[in-house]
N, C-alpha and C positions, 0 to 999 in steps of 0.2 A: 438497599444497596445503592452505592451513589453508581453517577453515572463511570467515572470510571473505574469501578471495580466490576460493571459490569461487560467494558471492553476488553478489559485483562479476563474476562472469563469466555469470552466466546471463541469459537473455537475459526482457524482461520479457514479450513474445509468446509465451514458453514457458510463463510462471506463468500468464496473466492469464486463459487459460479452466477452470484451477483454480479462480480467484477466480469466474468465472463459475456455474459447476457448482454450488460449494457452496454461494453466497447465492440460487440460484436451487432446489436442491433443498430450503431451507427455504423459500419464500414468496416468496423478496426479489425484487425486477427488475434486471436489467443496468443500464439508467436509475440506477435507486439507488446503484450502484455505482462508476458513472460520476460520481453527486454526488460521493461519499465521495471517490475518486480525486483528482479536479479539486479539493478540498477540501483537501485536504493536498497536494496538487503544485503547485495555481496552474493547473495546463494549462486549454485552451481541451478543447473535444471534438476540434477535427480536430488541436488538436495529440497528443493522446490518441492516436489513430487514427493521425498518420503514425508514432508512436514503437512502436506496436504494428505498423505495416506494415512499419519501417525493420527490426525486429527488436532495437531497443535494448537493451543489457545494463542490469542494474540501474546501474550503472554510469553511464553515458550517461542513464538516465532522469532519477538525480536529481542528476545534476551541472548539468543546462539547469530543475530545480524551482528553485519558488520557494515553501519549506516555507510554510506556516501558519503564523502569530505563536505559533497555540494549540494545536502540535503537541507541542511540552513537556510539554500538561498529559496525554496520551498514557498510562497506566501501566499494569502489570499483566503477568499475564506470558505469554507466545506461544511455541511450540512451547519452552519448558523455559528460555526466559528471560527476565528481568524487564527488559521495554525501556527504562526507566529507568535501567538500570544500564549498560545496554550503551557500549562505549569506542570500538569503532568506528563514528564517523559515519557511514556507509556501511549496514554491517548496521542501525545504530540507526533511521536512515531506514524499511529495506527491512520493519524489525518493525513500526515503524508502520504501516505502510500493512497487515501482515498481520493484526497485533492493532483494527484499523479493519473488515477485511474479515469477521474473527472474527465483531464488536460487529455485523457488520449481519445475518449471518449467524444468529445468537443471539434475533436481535428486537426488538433495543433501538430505542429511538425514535432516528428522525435528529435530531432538536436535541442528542442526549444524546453522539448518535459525533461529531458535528462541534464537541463543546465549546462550546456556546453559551450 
């Protein structure tokens, strides 16, 4: 299974208290994370909540998104690669949101992760 077929299968209930863990054992709040999220996906909170309850794959998560105009401006690079570059819309997506979770994680001001 190449590597992006295996991120179209995981499920995002699986990642999402990774994403928890790490922006919380810097300082950050769930809350915050929840901005960032709904920031780049469009979701609502409870739609957040049923896609984490349903068990969505990444897959399903960002096939029902509705990206951010200013997701583009996204760059840099996350677990060894430069999301900008990446070909698969799928993984491209999934890096945003990890390269987002990085930036809050790190300390950056939120006007600065939400591109504003």
């Amino acid at each position: 299974m190449s590597h992006d077929e295996r991120i179209a299968k995981l499920t995002f209930a699986s990642v999402y208290p990774h994403y928890v863990a790490k922006v919380v054992k810097k300082g950050r709040s769930e809350q915050e994370l929840h901005q960032v999220i709904r920031w780049l996906t469009g979701y609502s909170a409870a739609q957040l909540e049923k896609h984490i309850a349903k068990e969505s794959t990444f897959g399903e998560f960002f096939d029902r998104a509705k990206l951010h105009p200013n997701a583009t401006l996204i760059k840099g690079v996350i677990c060894g690669y430069r999301v900008e570059d990446i070909e698969n819309p799928l993984t491209q997506k999934v890096r945003y949101l990890d390269k987002l979770v990085d930036e809050l994680a790190k300390g950056k001001a939120m006007e600065k992760i939400l591109r504003m």
